[in-house]
PDB file with one MODEL, atoms N, CA, C and O in Angstrom:
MODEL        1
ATOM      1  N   UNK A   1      -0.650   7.316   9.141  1.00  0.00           N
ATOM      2  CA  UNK A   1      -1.667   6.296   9.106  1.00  0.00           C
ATOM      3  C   UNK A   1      -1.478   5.426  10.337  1.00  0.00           C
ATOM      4  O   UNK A   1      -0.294   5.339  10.662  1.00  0.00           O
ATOM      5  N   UNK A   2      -2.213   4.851  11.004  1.00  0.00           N
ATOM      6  CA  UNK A   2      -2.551   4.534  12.093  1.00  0.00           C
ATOM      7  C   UNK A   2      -2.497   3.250  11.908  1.00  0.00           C
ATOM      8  O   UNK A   2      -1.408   2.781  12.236  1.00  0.00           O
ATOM      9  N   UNK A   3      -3.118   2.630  11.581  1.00  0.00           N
ATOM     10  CA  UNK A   3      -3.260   0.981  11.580  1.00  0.00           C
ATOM     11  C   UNK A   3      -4.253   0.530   9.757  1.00  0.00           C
ATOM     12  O   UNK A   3      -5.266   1.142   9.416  1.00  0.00           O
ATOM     13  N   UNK A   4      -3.765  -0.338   9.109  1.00  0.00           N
ATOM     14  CA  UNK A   4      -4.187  -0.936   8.025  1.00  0.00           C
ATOM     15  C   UNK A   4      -5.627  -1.822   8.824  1.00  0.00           C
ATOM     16  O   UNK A   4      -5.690  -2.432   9.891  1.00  0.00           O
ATOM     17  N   UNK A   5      -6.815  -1.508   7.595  1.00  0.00           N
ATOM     18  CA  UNK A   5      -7.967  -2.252   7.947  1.00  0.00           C
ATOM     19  C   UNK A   5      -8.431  -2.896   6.514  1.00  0.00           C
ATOM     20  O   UNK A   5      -8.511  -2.309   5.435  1.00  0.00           O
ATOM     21  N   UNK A   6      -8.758  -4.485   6.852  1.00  0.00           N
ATOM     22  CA  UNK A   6      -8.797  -4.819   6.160  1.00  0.00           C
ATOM     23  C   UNK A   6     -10.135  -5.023   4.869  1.00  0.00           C
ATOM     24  O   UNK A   6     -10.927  -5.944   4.671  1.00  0.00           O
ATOM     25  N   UNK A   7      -9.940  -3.860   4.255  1.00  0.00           N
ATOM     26  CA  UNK A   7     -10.876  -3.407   3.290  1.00  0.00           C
ATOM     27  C   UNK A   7     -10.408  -2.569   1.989  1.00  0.00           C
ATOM     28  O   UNK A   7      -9.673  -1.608   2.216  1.00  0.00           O
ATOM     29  N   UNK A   8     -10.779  -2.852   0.588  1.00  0.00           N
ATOM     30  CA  UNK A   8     -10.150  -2.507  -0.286  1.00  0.00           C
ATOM     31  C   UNK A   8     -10.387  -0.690  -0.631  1.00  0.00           C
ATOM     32  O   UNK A   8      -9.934  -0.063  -1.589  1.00  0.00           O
ATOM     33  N   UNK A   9     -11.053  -0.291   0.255  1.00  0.00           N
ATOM     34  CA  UNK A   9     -11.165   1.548   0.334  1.00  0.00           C
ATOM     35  C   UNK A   9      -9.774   1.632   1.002  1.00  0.00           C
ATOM     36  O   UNK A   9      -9.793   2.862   1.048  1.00  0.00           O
ATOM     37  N   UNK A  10      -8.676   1.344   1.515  1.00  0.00           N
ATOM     38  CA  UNK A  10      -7.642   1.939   1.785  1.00  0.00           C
ATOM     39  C   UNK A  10      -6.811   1.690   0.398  1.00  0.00           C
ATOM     40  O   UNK A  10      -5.637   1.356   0.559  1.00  0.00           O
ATOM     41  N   UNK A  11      -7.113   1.769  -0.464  1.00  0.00           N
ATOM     42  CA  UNK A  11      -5.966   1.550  -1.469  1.00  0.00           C
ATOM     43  C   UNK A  11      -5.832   3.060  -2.007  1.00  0.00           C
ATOM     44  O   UNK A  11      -4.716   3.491  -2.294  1.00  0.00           O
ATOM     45  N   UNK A  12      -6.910   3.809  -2.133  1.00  0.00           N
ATOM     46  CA  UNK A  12      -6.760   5.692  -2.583  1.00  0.00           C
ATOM     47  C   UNK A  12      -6.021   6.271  -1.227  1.00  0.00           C
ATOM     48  O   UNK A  12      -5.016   6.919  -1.521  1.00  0.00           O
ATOM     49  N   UNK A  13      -6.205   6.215  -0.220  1.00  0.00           N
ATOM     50  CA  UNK A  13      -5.273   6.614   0.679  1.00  0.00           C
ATOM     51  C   UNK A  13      -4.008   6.196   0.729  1.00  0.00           C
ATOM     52  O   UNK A  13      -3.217   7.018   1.193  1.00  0.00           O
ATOM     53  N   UNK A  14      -3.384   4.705   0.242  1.00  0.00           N
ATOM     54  CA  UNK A  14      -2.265   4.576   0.214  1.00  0.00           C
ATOM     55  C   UNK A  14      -1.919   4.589  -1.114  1.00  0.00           C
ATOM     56  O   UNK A  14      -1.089   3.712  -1.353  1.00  0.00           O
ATOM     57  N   UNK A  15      -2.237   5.253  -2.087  1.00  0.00           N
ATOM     58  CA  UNK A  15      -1.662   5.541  -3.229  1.00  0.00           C
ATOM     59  C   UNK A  15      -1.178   6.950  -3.012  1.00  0.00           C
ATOM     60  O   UNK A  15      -0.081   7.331  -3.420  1.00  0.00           O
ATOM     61  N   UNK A  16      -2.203   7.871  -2.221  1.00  0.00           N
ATOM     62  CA  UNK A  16      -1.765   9.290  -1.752  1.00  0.00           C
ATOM     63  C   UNK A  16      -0.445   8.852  -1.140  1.00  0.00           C
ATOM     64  O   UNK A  16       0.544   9.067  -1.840  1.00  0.00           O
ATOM     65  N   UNK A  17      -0.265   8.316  -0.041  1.00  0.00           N
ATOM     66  CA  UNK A  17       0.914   8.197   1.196  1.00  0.00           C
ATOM     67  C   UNK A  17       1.984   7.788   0.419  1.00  0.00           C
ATOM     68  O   UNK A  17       3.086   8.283   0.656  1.00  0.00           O
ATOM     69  N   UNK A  18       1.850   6.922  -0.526  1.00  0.00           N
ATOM     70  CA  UNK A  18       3.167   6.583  -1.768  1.00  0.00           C
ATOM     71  C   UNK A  18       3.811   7.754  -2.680  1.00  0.00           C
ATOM     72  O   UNK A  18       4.890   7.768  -3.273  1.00  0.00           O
ATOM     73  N   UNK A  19       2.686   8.835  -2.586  1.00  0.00           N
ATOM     74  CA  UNK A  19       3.238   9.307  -3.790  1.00  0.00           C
ATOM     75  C   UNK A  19       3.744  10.669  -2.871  1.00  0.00           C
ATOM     76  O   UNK A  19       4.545  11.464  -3.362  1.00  0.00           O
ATOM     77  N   UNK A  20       3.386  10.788  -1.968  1.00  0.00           N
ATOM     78  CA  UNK A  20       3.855  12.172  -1.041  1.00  0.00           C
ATOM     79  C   UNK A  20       5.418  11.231  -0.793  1.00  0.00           C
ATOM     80  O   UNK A  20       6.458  11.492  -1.397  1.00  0.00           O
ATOM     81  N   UNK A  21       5.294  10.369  -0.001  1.00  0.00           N
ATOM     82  CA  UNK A  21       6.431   8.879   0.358  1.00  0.00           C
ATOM     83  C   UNK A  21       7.378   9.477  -0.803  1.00  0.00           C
ATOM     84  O   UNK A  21       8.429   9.987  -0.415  1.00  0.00           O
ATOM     85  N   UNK A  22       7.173   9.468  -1.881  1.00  0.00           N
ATOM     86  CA  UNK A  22       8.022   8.922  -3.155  1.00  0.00           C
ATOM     87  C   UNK A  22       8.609  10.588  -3.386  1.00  0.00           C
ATOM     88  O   UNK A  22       9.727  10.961  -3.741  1.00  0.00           O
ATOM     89  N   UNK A  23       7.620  11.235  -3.103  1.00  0.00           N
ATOM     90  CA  UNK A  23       8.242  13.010  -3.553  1.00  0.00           C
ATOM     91  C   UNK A  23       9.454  13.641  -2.597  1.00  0.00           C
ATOM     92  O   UNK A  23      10.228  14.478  -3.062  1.00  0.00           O
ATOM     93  N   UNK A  24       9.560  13.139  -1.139  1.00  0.00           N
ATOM     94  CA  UNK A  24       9.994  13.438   0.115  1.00  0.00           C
ATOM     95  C   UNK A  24      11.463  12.322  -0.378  1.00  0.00           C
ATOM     96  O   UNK A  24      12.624  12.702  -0.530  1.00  0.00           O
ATOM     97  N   UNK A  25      11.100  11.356  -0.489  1.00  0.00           N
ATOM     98  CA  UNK A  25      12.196  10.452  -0.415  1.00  0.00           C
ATOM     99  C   UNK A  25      13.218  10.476  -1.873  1.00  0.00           C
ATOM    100  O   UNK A  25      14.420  10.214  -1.915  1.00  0.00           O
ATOM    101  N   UNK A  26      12.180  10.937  -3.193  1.00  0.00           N
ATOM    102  CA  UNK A  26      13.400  11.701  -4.154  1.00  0.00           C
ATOM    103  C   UNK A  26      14.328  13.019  -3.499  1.00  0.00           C
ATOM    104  O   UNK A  26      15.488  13.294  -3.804  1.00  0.00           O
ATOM    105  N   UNK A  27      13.589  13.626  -2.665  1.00  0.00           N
ATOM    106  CA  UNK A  27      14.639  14.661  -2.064  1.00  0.00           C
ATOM    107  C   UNK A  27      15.250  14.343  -0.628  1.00  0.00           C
ATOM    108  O   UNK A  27      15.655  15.184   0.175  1.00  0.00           O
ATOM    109  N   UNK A  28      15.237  13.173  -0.491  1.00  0.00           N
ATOM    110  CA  UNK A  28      16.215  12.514   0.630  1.00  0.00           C
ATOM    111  C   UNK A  28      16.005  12.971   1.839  1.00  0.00           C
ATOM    112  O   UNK A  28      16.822  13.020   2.758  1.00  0.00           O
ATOM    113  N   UNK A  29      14.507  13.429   1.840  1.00  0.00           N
ATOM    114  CA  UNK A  29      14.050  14.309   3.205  1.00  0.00           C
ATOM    115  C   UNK A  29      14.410  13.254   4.540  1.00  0.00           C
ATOM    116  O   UNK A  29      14.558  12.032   4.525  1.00  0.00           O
ATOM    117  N   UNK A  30      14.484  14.154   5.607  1.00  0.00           N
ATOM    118  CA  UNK A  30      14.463  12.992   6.990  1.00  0.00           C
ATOM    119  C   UNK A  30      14.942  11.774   6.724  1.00  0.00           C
ATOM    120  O   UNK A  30      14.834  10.954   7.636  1.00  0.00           O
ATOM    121  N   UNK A  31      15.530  11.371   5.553  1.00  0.00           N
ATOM    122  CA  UNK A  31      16.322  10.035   5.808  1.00  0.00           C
ATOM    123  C   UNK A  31      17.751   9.843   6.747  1.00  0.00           C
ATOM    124  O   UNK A  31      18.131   8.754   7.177  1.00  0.00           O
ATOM    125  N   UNK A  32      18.329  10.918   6.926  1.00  0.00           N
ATOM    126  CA  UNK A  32      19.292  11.295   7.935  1.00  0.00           C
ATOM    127  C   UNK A  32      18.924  10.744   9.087  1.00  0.00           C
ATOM    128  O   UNK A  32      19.475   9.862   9.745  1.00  0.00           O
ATOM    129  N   UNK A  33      18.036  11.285   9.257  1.00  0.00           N
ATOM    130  CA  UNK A  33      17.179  11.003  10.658  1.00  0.00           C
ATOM    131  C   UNK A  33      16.989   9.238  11.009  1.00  0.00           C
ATOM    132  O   UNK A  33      17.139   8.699  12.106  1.00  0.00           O
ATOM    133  N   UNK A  34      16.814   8.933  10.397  1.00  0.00           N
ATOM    134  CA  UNK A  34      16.643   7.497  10.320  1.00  0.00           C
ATOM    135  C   UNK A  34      17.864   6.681  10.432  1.00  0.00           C
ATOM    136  O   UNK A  34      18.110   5.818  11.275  1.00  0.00           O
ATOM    137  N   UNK A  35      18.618   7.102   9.415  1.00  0.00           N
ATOM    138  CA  UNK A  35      19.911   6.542   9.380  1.00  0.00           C
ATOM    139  C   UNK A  35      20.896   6.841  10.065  1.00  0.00           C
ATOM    140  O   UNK A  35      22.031   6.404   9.874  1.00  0.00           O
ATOM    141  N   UNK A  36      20.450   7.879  11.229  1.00  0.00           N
ATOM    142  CA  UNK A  36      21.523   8.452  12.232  1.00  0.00           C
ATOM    143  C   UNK A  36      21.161   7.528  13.861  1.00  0.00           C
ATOM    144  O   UNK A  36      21.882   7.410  14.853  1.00  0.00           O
ATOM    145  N   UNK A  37      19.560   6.915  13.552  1.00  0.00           N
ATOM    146  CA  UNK A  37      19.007   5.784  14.370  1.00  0.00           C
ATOM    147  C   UNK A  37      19.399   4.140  14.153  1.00  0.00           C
ATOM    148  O   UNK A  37      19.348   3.261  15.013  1.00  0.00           O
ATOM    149  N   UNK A  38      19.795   4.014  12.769  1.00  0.00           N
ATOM    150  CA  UNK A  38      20.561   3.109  13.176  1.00  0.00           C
ATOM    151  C   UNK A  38      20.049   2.028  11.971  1.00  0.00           C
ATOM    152  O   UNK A  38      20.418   0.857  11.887  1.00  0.00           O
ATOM    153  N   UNK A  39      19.076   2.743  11.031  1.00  0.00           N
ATOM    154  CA  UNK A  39      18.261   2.234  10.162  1.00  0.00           C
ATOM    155  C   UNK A  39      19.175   2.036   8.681  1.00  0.00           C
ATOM    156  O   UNK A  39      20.165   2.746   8.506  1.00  0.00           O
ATOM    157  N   UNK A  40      18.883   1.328   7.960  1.00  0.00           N
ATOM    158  CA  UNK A  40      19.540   1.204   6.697  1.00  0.00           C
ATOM    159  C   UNK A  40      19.004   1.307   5.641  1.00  0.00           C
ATOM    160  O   UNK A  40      18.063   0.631   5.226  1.00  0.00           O
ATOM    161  N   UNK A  41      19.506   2.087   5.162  1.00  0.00           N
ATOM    162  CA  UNK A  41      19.168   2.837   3.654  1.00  0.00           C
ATOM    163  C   UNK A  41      18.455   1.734   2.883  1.00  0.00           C
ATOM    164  O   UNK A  41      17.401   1.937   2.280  1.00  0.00           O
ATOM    165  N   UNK A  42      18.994   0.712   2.921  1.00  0.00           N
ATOM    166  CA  UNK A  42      17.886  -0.401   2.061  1.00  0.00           C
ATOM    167  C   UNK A  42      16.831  -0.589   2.521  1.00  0.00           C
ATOM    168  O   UNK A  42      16.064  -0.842   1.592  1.00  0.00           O
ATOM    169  N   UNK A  43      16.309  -0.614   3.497  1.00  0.00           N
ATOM    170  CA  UNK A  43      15.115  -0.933   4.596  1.00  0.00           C
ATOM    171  C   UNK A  43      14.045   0.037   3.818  1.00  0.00           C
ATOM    172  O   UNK A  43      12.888  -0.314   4.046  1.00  0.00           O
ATOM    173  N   UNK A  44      14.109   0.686   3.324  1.00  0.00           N
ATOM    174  CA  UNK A  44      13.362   2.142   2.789  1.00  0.00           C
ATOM    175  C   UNK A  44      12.577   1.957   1.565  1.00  0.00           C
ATOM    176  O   UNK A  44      11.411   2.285   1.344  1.00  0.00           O
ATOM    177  N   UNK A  45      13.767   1.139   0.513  1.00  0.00           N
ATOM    178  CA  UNK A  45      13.538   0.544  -0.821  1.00  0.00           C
ATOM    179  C   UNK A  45      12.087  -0.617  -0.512  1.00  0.00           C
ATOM    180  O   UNK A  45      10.901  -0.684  -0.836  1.00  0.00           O
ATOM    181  N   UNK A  46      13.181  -1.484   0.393  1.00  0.00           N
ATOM    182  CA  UNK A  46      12.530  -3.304   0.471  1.00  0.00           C
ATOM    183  C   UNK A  46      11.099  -2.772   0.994  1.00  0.00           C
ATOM    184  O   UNK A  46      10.158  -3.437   0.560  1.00  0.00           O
ATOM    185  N   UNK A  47      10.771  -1.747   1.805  1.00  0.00           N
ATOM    186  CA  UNK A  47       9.371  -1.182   2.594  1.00  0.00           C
ATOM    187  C   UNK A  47       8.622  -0.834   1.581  1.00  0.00           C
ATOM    188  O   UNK A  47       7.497  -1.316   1.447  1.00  0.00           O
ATOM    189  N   UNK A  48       9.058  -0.079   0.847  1.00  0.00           N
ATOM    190  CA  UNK A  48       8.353   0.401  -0.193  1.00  0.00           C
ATOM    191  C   UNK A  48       7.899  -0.531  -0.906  1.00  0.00           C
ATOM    192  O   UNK A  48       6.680  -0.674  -1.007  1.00  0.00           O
ATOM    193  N   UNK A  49       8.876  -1.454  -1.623  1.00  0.00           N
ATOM    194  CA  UNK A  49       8.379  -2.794  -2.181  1.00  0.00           C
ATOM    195  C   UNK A  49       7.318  -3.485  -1.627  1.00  0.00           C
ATOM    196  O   UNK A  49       6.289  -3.889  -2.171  1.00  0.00           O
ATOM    197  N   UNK A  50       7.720  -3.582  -0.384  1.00  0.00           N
ATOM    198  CA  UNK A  50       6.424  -4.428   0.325  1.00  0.00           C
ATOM    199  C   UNK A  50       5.131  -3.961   0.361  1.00  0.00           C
ATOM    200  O   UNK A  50       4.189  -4.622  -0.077  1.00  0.00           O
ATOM    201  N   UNK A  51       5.045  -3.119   0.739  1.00  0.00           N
ATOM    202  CA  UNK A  51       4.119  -2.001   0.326  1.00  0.00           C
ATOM    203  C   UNK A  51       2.949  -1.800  -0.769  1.00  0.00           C
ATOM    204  O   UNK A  51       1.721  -1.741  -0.710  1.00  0.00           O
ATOM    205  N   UNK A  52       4.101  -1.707  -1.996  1.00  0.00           N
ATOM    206  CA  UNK A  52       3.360  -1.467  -3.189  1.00  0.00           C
ATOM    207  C   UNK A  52       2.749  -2.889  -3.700  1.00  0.00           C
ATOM    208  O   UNK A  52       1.860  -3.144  -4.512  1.00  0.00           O
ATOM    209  N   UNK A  53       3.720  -3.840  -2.770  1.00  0.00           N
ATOM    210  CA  UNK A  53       3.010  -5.449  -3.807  1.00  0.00           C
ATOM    211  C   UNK A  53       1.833  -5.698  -2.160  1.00  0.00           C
ATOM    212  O   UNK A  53       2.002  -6.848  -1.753  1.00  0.00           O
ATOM    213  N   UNK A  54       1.244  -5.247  -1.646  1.00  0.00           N
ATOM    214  CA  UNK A  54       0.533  -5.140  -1.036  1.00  0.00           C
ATOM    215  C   UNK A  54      -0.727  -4.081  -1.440  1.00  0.00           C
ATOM    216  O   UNK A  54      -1.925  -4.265  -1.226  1.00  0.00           O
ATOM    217  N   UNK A  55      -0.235  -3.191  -1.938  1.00  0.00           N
ATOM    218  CA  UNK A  55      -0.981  -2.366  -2.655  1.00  0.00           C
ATOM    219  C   UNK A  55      -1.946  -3.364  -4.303  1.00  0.00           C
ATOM    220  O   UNK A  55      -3.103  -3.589  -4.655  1.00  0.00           O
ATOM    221  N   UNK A  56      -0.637  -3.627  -4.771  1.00  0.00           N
ATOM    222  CA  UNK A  56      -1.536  -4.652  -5.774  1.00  0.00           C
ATOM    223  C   UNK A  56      -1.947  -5.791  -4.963  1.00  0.00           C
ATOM    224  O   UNK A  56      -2.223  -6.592  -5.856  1.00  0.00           O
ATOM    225  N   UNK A  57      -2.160  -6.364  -3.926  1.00  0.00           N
ATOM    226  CA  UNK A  57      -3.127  -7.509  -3.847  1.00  0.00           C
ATOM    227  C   UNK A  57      -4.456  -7.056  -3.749  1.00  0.00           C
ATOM    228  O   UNK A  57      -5.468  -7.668  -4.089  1.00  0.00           O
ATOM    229  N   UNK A  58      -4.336  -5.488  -3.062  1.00  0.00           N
ATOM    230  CA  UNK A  58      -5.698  -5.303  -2.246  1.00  0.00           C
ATOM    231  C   UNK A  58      -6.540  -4.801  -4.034  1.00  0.00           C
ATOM    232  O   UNK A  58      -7.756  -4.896  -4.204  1.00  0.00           O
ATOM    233  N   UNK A  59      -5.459  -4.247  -5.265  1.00  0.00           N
ATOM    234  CA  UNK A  59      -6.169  -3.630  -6.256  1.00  0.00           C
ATOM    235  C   UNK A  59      -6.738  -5.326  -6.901  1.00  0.00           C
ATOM    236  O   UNK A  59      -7.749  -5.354  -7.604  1.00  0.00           O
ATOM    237  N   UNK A  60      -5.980  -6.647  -6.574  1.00  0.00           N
ATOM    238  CA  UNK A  60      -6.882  -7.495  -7.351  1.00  0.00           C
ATOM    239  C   UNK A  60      -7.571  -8.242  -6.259  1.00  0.00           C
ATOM    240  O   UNK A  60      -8.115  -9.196  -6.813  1.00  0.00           O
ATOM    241  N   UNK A  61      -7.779  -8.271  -5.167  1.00  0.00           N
ATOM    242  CA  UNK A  61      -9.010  -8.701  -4.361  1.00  0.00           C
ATOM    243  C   UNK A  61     -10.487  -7.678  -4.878  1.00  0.00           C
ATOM    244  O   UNK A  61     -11.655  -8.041  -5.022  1.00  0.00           O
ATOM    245  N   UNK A  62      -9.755  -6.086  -5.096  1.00  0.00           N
ATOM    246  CA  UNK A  62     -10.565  -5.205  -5.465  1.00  0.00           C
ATOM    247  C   UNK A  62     -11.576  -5.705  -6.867  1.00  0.00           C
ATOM    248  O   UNK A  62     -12.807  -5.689  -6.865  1.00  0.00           O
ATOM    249  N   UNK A  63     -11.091  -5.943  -7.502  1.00  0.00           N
ATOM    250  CA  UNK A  63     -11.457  -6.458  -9.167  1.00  0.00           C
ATOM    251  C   UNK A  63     -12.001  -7.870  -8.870  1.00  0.00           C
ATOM    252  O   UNK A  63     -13.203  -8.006  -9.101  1.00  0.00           O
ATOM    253  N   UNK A  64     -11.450  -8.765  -8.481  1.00  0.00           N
ATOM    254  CA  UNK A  64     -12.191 -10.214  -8.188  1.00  0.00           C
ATOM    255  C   UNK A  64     -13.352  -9.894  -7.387  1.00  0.00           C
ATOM    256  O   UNK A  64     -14.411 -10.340  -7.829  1.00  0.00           O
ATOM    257  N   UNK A  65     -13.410  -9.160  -6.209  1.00  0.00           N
ATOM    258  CA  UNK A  65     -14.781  -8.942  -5.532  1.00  0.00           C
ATOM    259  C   UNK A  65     -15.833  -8.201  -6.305  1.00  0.00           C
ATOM    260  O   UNK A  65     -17.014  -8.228  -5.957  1.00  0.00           O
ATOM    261  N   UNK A  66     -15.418  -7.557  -7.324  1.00  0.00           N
ATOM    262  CA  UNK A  66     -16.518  -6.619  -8.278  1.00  0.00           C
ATOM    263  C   UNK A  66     -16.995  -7.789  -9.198  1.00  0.00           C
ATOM    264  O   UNK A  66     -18.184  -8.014  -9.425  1.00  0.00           O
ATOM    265  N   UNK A  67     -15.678  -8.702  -9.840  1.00  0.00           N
ATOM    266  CA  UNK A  67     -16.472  -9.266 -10.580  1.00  0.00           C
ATOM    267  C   UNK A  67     -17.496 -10.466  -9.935  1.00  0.00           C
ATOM    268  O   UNK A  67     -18.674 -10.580 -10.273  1.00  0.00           O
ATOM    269  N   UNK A  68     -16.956 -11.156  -9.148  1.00  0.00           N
ATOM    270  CA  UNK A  68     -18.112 -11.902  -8.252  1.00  0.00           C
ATOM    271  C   UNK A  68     -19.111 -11.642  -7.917  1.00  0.00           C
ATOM    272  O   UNK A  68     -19.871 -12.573  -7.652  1.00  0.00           O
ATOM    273  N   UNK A  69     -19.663 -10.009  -7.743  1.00  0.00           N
ATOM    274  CA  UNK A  69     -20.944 -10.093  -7.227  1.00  0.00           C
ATOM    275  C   UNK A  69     -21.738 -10.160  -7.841  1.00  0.00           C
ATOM    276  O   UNK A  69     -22.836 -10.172  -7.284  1.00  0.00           O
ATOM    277  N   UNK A  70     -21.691 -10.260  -9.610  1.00  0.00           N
ATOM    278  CA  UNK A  70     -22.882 -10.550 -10.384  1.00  0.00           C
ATOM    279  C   UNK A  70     -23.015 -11.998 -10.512  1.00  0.00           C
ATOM    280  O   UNK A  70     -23.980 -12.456 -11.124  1.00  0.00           O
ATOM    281  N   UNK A  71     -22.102 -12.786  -9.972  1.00  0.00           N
ATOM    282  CA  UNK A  71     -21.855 -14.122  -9.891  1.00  0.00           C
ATOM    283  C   UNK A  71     -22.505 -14.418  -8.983  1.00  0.00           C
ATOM    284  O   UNK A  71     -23.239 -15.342  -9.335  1.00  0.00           O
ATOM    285  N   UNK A  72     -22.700 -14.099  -7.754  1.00  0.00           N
ATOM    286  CA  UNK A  72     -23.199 -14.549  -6.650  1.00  0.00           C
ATOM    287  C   UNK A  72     -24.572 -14.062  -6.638  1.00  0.00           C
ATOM    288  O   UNK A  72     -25.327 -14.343  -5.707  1.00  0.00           O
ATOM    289  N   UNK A  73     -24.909 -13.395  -7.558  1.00  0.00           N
ATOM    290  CA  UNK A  73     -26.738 -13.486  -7.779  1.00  0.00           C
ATOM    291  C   UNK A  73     -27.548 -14.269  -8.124  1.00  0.00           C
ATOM    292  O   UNK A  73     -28.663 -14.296  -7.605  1.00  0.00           O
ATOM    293  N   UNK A  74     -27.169 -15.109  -9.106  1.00  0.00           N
ATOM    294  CA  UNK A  74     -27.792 -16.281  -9.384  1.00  0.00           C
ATOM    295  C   UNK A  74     -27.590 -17.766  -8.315  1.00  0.00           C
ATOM    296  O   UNK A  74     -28.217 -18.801  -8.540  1.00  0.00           O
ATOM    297  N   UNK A  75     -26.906 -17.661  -7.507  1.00  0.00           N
ATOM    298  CA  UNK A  75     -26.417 -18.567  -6.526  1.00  0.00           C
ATOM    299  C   UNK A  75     -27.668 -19.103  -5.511  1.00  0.00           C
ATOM    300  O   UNK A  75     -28.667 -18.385  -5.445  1.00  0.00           O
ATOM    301  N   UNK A  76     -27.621 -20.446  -4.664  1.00  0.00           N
ATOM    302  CA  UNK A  76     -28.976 -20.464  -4.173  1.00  0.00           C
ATOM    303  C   UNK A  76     -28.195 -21.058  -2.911  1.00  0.00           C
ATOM    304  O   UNK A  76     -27.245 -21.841  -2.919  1.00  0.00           O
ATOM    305  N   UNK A  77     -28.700 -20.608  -2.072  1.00  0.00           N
ATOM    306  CA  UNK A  77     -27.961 -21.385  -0.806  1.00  0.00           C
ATOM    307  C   UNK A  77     -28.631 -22.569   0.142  1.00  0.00           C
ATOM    308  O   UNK A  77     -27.977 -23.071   1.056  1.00  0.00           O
TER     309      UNK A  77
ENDMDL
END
């Protein structure tokens, strides 16, 4: 993935990238690689974390913007 844009359609693509992420990293794939660069095994966890609670903001911006727009019909500007 290239660069995050800020729109709640990247959340099915990064649920894919988590769960390939999560299948590779139960089998400890290429983490060698990383950790032979100089990287630390925790860095991997805390990323992921960050990640996924990033993942839930964009799923409740997702839900607050659905429910608002029947809200913002009756609105008069």
């Amino acid at each position: 993935m290239c660069m995050w844009h800020n729109t709640t359609a990247i959340a099915e693509a990064r649920t894919h990238l988590d769960h390939k992420f999560g299948l590779m990293y139960v089998k400890r794939a290429f983490v060698h690689w990383y950790l032979g660069e100089g990287m630390e095994e925790g860095e991997f966890s805390e990323t992921h974390e960050n990640v996924t609670a990033l993942e839930k903001d964009y799923e409740e911006v997702g839900v607050d913007s659905v429910e608002g727009e029947g809200e913002e019909e009756g609105e008069a500007y």
